[in-house]
Every structure is written in C-alpha cells, then in structure tokens.
C-alpha positions in Angstrom: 66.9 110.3 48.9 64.1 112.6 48.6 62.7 111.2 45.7 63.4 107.8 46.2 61.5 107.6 50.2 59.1 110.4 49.8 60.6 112.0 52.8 60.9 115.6 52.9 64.5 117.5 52.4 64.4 119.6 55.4 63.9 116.5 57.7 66.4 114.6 55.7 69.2 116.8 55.8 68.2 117.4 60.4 68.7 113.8 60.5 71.9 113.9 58.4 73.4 116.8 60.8 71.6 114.9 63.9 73.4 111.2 62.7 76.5 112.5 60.6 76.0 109.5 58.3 74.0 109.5 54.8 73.9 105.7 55.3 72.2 105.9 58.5 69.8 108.7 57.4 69.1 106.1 54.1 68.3 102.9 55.9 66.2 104.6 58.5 64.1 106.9 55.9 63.6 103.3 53.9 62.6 101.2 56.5 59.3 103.7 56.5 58.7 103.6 53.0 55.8 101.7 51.4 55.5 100.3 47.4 52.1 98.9 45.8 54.7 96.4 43.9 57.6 95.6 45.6 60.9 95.5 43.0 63.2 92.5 42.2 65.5 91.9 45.2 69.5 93.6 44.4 72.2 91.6 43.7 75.8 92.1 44.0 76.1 91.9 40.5 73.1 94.5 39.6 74.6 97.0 42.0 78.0 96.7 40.5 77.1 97.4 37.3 74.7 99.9 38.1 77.7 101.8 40.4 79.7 101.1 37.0 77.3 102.8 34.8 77.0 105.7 37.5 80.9 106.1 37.6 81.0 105.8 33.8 78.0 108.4 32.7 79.1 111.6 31.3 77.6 114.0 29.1 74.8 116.1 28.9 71.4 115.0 30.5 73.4 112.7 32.7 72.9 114.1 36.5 69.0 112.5 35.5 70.0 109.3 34.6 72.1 109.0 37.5 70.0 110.0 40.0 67.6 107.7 38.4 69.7 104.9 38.6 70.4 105.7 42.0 66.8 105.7 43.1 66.1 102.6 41.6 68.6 100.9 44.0 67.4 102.5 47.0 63.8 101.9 46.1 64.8 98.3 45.3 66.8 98.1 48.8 65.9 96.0 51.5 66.8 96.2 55.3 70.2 98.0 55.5 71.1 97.8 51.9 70.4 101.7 51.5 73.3 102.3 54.0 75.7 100.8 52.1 74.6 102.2 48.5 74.9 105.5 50.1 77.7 105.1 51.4 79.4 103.7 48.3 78.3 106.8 46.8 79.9 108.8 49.0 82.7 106.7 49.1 83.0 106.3 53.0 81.7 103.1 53.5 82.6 103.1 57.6 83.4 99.6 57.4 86.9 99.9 59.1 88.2 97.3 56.3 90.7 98.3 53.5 89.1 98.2 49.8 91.3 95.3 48.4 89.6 93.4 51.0 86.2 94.5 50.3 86.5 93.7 46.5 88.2 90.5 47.3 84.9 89.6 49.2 82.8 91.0 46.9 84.6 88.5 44.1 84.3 85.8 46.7 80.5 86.1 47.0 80.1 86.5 43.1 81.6 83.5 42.8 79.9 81.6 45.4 76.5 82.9 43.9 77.4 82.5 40.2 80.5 80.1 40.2 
C-alpha cells in the first residue's frame, strides 16, 4: 500500500489498528491519490489472472514481481475496488457470502461481459 498511494507506513498501519480492516485502510488511502495518466479501468478478468499469476509465482526474485503486480491493481483501482483486492489478498473478503457463491457470480458476470 505504501508504494502504491504514496502514503506513509506509520499512518497506514494507525489506520489499520484504528479500522481493523486492510480494505478499508486501501479504499480510503486511494480515494486521495492523484496520477498524471490515469490507467486502463480493471476488469474481472485482468484481476483474476493477475491474482492467478500472484498465487502461482514462486522462485527467487518473486516477492518483487508480486508486489508489483499488486500495485499495479491498486494504482489501477477505482472507487472501492482497492477494498476488495486487499481483501482478496488477505483472503477475508467480509462479504458474509460463501466462496462457491462468489465464484459462481464472478462466472456469471464474465459471461455477461464476454459471453
């Protein structure tokens, strides 16, 4: 997060002990952030396979490529997108739903956008 908003690790990690929530702490430290050229709007394919390529990276060198990867999203994310990547990443999404229903959306809408 630090690299990706700018903001500065001590204040990140008091809001993260003052909110409990890496989500939270993501969406509100990108709704200040600024870019000279914005990025290409995320799609539910791009952040699958980029959470694919995260999961699947191993070997040496790779905690830069992830984290790379990982701040391209959350530089690319709009409104409360960086809640949700961050939470995905975490794995505690906070959406009170089981996962088969989540991925059975998530097909739904790939379908609906691609289909």
């Amino acid at each position: 997060l630090v690299s990706a908003t700018g903001r500065n690790l001590a204040k990140l990690k008091e809001d993260y002990k003052k909110t409990g929530d890496l989500g939270d702490v993501a969406a509100a430290s990108r709704t200040t952030q600024k870019t000279m050229f914005p990025p290409p709007p995320l799609t539910v394919r791009k952040v699958f396979a980029e959470m694919r390529t995260i999961a699947k990276a191993s070997g040496k060198n790779m905690q830069t490529e992830k984290s790379s990867r990982i701040q391209q999203m959350l530089v690319a994310s709009k409104s409360v997108e960086a809640k949700y990547i961050a939470r995905a990443l975490q794995g505690k999404l906070r959406i009170h739903l089981a996962d088969k229903t989540v991925l059975a959306a998530l097909a739904a809408a790939v379908e609906y956008e691609y289909g």
